[in-house]
Every structure is written in structure tokens, then in C-alpha cells.
C-alpha positions in Angstrom: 1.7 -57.9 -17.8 -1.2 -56.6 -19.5 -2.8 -54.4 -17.3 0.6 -53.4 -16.2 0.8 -52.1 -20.1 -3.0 -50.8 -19.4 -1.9 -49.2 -16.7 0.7 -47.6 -18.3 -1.3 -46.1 -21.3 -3.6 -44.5 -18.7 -1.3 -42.6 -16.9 0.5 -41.9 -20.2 -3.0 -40.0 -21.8 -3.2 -38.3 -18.3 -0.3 -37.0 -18.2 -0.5 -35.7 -22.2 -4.0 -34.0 -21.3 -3.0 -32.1 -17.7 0.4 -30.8 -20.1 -2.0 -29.6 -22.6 -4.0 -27.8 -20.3 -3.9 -23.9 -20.6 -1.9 -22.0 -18.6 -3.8 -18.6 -16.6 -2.3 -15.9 -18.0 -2.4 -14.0 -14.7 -1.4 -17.0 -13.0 1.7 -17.1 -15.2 2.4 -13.6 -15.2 2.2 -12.9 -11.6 4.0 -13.2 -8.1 3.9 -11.9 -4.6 4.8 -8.4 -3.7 8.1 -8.5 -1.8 8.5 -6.0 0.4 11.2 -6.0 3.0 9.6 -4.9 6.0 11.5 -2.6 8.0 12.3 -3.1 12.0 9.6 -4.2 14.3 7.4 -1.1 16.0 9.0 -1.0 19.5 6.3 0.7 21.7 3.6 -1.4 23.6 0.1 -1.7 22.9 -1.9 0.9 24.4 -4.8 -0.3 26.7 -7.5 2.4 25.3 -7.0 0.9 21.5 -10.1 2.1 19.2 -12.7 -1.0 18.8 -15.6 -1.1 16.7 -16.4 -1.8 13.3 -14.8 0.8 11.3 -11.0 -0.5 12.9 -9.9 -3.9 11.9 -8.3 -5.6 14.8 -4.6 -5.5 15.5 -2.5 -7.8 13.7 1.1 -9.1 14.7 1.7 -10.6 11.7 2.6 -10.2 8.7 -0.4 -10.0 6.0 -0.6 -12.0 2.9 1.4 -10.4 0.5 -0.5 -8.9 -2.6 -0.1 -10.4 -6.4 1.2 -7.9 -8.6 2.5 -8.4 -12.3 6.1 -9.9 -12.7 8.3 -7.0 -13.3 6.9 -4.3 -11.3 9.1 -1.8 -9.0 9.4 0.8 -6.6 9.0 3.7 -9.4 8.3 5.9 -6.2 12.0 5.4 -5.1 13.8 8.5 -4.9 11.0 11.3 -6.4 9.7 14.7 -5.5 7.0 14.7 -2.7 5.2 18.0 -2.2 2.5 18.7 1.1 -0.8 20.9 1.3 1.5 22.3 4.6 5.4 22.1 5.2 6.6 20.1 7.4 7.8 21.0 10.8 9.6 17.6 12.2 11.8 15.6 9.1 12.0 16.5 5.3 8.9 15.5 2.7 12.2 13.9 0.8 12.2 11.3 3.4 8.8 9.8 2.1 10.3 8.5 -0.5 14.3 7.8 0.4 13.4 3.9 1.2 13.8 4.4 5.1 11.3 3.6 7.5 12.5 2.3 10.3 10.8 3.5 13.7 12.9 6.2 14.6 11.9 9.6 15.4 14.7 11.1 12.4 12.5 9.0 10.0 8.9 10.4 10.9 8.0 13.4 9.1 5.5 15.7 11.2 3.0 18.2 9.9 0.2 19.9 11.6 -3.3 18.8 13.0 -6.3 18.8 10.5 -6.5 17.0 6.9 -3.5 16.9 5.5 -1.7 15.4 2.0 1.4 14.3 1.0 2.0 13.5 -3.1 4.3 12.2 -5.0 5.0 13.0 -8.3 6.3 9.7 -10.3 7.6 11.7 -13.0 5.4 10.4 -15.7 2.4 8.1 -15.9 2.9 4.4 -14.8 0.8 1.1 -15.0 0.3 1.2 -11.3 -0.6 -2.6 -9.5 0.1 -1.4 -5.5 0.9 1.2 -3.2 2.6 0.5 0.0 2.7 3.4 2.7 3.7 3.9 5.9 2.6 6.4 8.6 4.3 6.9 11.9 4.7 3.2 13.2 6.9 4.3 16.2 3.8 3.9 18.1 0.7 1.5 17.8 -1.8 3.9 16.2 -4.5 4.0 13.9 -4.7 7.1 11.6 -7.9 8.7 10.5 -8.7 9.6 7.1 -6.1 7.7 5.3 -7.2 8.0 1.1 -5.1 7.2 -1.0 -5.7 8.9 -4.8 -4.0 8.7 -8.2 -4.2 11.1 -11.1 -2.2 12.4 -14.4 -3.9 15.6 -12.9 -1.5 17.3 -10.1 -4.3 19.3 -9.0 -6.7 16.2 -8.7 -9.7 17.5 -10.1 -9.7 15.9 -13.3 -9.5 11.6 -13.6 -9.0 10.8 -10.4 -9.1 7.3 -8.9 -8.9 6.5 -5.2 -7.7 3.2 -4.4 -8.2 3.3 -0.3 -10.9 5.3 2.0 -11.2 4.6 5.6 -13.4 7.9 6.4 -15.9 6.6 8.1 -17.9 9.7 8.5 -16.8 11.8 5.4 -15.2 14.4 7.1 -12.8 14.7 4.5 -15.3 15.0 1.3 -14.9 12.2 -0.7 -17.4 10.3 0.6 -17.4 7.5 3.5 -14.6 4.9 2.8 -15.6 1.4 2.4 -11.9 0.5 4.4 -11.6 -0.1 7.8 -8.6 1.7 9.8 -5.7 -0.3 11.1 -3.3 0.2 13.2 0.4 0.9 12.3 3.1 -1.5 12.6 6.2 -2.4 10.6 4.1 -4.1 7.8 2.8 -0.6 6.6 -0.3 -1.1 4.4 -0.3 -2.2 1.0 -2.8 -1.6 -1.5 -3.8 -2.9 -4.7 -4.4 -0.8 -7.6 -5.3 -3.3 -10.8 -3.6 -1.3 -13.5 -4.4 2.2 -13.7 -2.3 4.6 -14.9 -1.1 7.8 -13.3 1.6 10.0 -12.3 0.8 11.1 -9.0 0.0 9.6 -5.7 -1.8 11.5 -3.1 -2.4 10.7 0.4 -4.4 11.8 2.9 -4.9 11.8 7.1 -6.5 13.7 9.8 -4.4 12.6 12.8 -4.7 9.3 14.7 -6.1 7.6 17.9 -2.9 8.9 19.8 -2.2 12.7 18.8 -3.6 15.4 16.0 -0.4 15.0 14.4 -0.2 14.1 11.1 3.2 11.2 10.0 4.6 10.0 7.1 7.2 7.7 6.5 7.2 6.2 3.2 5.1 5.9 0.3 6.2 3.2 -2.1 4.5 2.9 -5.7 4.8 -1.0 -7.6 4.5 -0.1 -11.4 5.7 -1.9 -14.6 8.4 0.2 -16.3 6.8 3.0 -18.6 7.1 2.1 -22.1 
């Protein structure tokens, strides 16, 4: 009976002292990035994929989601999008209307060469993840894929760039320290940590299967402005 009592008093002060343990505040204030992944990319694999150490290996499921701040939403949803060249397949719109299923109405087309597509968000947000698609209709990797932020719409002035894949730095802002990947219904998101902008810009120079530069959707995860 007494070390039943014992007993009890021990798991009594361990219980009081893992309660009165702190609390992370990031792990408190945190969760996963849901994003509802649009339909599965219907083409097959090409034999001639890219290898190498600049291209991450293809991957048929579904990555680890990101942690971003409770609260956070799409504050890309439904804003203007602007192009260093029109369009001449789809409507810039479209980058940012929440489709991006692999159809070819939902693939916006511009020319060969390094191209951008940006998003203005309206006003500056705490930014904590970008999630973009290209053209996932086909298993492709895109080249030159950067992904900048900025209060500046000219992006010359405070500008962060949360992804690079260049490997080469053909595009002139130096060689990316990301690896290409190849496009499938998960997109790619990126993390961002906090930094506040308004506009999103991204880049590509084609990709392993045409000089054709595709959008589909660029998606923004901010907390509301305050």
C-alpha cells in the first residue's frame, strides 16, 4: 500500500512538471499548408528525362507539406497578373483564378526566351509560401524558374528571391542554389519566412520538352494585412 501511494506521488510530480513545461511558440502557432492538389498529370514519363545534379529526381508523391503560420491564405486568389510578353494561348487572369487542372484551356502560353509573370497582391502582405504551378499537362522540368518578391513593381529596389534553379545564370541573378523538378499535380511550394511584399514575380526559360514558356497558377500564403 505504500509504495502504491509512492507510486502515485511520482507520477503525480511528473505529470505537474511535463504541464508546466513551455509551449514553442512556433510550434503552437503553426500547421501544415493545405493545399488541394488539383487532378493527377495524365501524360507518361518520357524516356529522355534530364538527369544530373542540378534536377531532383521525379517524385510521385506527394511532398511533405510546408509549416506556415495559423491563419494564412491564398491572398493571391483572384488579383491582377501582368507579363514581360502577352500571352498567345489562355488569359494571364487564369494564373490566379484557382484552376489548374491539366487541361490545355488552363495552360497559359507565352513565347520562347526568359519570361515573367507577376502578380500584384494589392498591398504588402506577411508572406510564409508561394505555391506555383507551370504546365503539368506533361512531365517536364522548366528552366529558370525564380521566384522574387518586392513592394517595388519594377524590382529594382528590395528585392528578395525566395527560389533559383539557374544553374548557369543565364538569367542574371546569379546561379540558383535549387535544383529543377519536374511538373506534376503537386506544383511546387516554397517557403518564404515572413517577408513582406506586394508583388510576386516569376520567372522561366522554357523546359526539357519545348521553348515554350506555361503558367498555371501562382498561389501566395500570407497572414491578413493589418
Amino acid at each position: 500500500m505504500k509504495m502504491n501511494f509512492t507510486k502515485s506521488l511520482l507520477v503525480a510530480a511528473l505529470t505537474a512538471s511535463w504541464v508546466a513545461m513551455p509551449v514553442n511558440a512556433d510550434d503552437k502557432g503553426s500547421e501544415p499548408l493545405a493545399i488541394k492538389f488539383p487532378s493527377h498529370t495524365p501524360k507518361g514519363t518520357p524516356e529522355d528525362l534530364p538527369v544530373g545534379p542540378h534536377v531532383e529526381p521525379l517524385q510521385t508523391k506527394a511532398p511533405k507539406p510546408l509549416d506556415v503560420p495559423k491563419g494564412v491564405t491564398n491572398v493571391a486568389k483572384g488579383k491582377e497578373v501582368t507579363s514581360s510578353v502577352a500571352p498567345y494561348t489562355g488569359d494571364l487572369k487564369q494564373l490566379t483564378d484557382g484552376e489548374r487542372e491539366p487541361f490545355d484551356d488552363q495552360a497559359v502560353e507565352m513565347k520562347k526566351g526568359l519570361q515573367w509573370v507577376q502578380v500584384d497582391l494589392g498591398k504588402s502582405f506577411e508572406i510564409y509560401a508561394i505555391a506555383m504551378w507551370h504546365d503539368h499537362r506533361y512531365v517536364q522540368a522548366f528552366h529558370d524558374v525564380i521566384v522574387q518578391i518586392s513592394d517595388d513593381p519594377e524590382f529594382k529596389n528590395g528585392v528578395t528571391t525566395v527560389f533559383n534553379n539557374d544553374v548557369d545564370n543565364s538569367a542574371g541573378f546569379g546561379v540558383g542554389t535549387d535544383r529543377e523538378y519536374f511538373e506534376l499535380e503537386f506544383g511546387r511550394a516554397v517557403p518564404v519566412k515572413g517577408v513582406k511584399a506586394r508583388y510576386v514575380r516569376g520567372y522561366t526559360r522554357g523546359s526539357s520538352l519545348s521553348a515554350v514558356n506555361a503558367w498555371q497558377e501562382l498561389e501566395v500564403y500570407a497572414l491578413p494585412a493589418k
